[in-house]
C-alpha positions in Angstrom: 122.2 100.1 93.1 118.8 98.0 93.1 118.7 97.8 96.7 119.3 102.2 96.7 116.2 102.2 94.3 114.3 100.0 96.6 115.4 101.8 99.5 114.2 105.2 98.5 110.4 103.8 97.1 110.2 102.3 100.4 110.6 106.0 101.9 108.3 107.2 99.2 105.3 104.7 99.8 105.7 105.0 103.7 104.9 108.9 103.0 102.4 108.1 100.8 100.3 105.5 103.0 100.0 108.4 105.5 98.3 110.3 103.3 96.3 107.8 101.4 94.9 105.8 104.4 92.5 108.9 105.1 92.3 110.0 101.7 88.8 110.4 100.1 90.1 108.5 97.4 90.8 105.4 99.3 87.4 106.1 101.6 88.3 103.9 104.2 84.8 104.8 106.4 83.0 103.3 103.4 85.1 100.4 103.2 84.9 99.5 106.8 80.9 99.7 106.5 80.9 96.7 104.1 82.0 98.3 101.0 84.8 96.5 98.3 87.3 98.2 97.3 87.3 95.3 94.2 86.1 97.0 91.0 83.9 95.2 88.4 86.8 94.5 85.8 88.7 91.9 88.2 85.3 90.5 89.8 84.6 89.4 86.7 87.6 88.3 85.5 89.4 86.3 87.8 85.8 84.8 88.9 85.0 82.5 91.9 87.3 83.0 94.7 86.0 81.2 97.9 87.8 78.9 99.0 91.2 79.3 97.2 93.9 80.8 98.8 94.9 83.9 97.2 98.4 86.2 97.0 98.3 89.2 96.9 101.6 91.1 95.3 102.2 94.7 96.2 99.4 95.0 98.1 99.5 98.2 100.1 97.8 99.1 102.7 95.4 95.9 102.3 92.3 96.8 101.0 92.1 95.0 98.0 93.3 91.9 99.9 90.4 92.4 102.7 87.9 92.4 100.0 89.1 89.4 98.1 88.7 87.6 101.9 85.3 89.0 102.2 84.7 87.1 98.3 85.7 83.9 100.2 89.4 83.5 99.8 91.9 82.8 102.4 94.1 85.6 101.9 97.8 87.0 101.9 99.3 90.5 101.2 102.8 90.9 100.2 104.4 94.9 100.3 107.8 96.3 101.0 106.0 99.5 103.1 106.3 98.8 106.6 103.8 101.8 106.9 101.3 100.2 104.4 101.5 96.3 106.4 100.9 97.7 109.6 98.1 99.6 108.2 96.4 96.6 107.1 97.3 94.4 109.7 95.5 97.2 111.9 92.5 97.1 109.3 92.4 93.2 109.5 92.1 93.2 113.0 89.7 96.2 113.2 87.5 94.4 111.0 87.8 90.7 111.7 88.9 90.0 108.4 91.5 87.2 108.8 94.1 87.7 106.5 97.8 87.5 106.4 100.5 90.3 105.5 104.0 90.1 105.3 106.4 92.9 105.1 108.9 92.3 102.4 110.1 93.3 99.1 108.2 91.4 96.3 111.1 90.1 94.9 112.0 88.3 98.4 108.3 86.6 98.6 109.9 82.8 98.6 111.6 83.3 101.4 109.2 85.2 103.4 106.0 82.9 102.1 106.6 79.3 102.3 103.1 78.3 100.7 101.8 77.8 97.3 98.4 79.3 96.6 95.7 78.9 94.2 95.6 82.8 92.9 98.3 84.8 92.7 96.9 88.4 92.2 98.7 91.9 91.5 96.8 95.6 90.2 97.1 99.2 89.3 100.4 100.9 88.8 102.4 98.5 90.5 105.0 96.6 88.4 106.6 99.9 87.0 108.2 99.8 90.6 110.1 96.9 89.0 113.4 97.3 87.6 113.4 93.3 86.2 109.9 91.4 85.4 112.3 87.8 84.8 112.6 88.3 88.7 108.8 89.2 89.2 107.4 86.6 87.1 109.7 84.0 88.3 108.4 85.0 91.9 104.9 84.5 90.9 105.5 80.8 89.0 107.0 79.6 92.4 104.1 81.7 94.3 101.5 79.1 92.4 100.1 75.7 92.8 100.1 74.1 89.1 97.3 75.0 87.4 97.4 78.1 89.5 95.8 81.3 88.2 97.6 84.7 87.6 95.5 87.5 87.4 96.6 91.3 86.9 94.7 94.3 86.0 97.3 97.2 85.2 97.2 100.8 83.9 98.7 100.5 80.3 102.4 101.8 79.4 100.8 104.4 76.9 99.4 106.3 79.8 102.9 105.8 81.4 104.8 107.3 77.8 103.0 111.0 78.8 103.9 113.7 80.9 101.7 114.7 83.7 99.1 116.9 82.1 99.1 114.4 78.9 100.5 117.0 76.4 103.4 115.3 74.9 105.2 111.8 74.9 108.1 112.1 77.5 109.0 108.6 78.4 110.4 105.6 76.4 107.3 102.9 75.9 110.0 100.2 76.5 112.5 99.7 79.8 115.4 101.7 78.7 116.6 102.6 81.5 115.6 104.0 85.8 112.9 107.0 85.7 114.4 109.9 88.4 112.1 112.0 89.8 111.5 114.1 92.9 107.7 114.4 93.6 105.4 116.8 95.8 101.9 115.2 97.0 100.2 111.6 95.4 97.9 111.0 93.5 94.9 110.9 96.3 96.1 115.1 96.7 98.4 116.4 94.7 98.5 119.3 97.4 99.6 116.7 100.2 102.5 117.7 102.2 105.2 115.4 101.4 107.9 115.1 99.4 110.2 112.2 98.1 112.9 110.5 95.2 111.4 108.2 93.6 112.5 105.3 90.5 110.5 103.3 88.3 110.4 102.3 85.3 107.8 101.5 81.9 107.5 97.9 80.9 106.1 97.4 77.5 103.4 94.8 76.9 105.7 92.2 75.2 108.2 92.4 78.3 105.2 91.4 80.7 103.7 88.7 78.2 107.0 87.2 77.4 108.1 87.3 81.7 105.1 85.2 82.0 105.5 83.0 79.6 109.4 82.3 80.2 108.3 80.9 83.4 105.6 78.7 82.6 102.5 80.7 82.9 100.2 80.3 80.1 98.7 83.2 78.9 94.2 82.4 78.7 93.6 86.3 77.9 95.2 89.6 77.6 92.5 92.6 77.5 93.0 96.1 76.8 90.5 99.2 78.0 90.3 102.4 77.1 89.2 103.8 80.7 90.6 104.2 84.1 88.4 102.3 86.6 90.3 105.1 89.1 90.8 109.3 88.6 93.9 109.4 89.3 95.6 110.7 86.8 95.6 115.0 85.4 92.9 116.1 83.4 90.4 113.1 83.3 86.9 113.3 82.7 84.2 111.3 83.6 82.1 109.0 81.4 78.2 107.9 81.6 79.4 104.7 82.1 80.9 105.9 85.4 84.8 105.3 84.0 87.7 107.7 83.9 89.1 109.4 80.1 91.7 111.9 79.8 90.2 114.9 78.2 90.6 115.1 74.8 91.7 112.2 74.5 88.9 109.7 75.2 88.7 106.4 73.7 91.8 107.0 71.5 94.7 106.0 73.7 94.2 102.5 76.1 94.6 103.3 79.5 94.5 99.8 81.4 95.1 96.0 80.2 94.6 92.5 82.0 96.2 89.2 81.8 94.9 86.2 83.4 97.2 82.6 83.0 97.4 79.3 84.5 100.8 77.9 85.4 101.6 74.7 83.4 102.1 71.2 85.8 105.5 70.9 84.3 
């Protein structure tokens, strides 16, 4: 059944990266002038880059990646949307950014990556595409050198409990069980013409701490934020400080966290 769920969000993010890849949101034409798509919260946070070797888990259509490898780092991007690799492969090349990216699910990663890196990196609504975080954090401990730093920067599973327009709590904060849906549009145009099944599924903070920590990764912060760096979600509003809060609600629900950890030599 995992492999059906897989399957399907394949489909899904294939449709998506069609639209995003020329999406104002994404704003590719800025990004191939010289502009990161990195924001200030994991600059700062994971740190100094050049030089290490960096993964880069769930990666879509590369951007992210590219601009870690234009920080210094000597990059790979990991995604299960054959759409979204050949998009950045194109962008890599386009752009003379070297980078590597590899076509496969994330849970397959050891035997499509036979390295060890430095960084292992991961962001924005990405591991509630999960169904198991034992498998995904056991990925990322073989994914590292020791010592090796994990960094993710995440939407929180609050913003994930609420339906679309933020009215009412409609989804269990823990992983009880597969989300359903069928979806119109994505969130770069909610008027786009495509339409998909999708599953996923909401992973409390202690289920992504405690995946981490089973597997050796020892946990050096764990931030919450009460802004969006991204408007992508209904009814947000924006700050003076340039962030994203849903109306009515700002500053009174957290709407993205971080972790950064370092994988222990034993």
């Amino acid at each position: 059944m995992e492999q059906q769920y897989f399957d399907v969000n394949k489909e899904a993010w294939n449709k998506r990266t069609t639209v995003h890849k020329d999406s104002e949101f994404y704003d590719l034409p800025s990004f191939k002038a010289g502009k990161s798509s990195l924001n200030k919260t994991e600059l700062e946070e994971l740190g100094n880059v050049k030089g290490k070797s960096l993964l880069h888990l769930q990666c879509h259509f590369g951007m992210d990646t590219l601009s870690w490898a234009s920080e210094g780092a000597i990059v790979t991007g990991v995604d299960f949307s054959d759409e979204a690799i050949n998009t950045a492969k194109q962008l890599s090349a386009e752009l003379d950014i070297p980078a590597n990216f590899i076509c496969c699910n994330v849970y397959d990663t050891p035997q499509n990556v036979h390295a060890q890196f430095d960084i292992v990196f991961t962001s924005y609504g990405v591991i509630g595409w999960l169904p198991d975080l034992d498998k995904w954090a056991e990925v990322t401990a073989k994914s590292l050198k020791p010592c090796g730093i994990f960094y993710m920067v995440e939407f929180h599973p609050v913003v994930w409990m609420m339906d679309d327009n933020f009215t009412f709590i409609k989804y269990h904060y823990h992983n009880e069980s597969v989300i359903a849906e069928e979806q119109t549009g994505t969130y770069t145009n909610r008027d786009a013409d495509i339409h998909y099944s999708e599953y996923s599924w909401n992973h409390s903070i202690s289920e992504v701490l405690n995946a981490l920590i089973k597997y050796g990764l020892n946990i050096q912060h764990f931030n919450e934020f009460s802004y969006s760096n991204y408007n992508c979600f209904n009814k947000t509003v924006k700050g003076e400080d340039g962030f994203w809060r849903i109306a009515g609600l700002e500053n009174k629900i957290p709407m993205m966290y971080s972790v950064k950890a370092v994988k222990s030599l034993l």
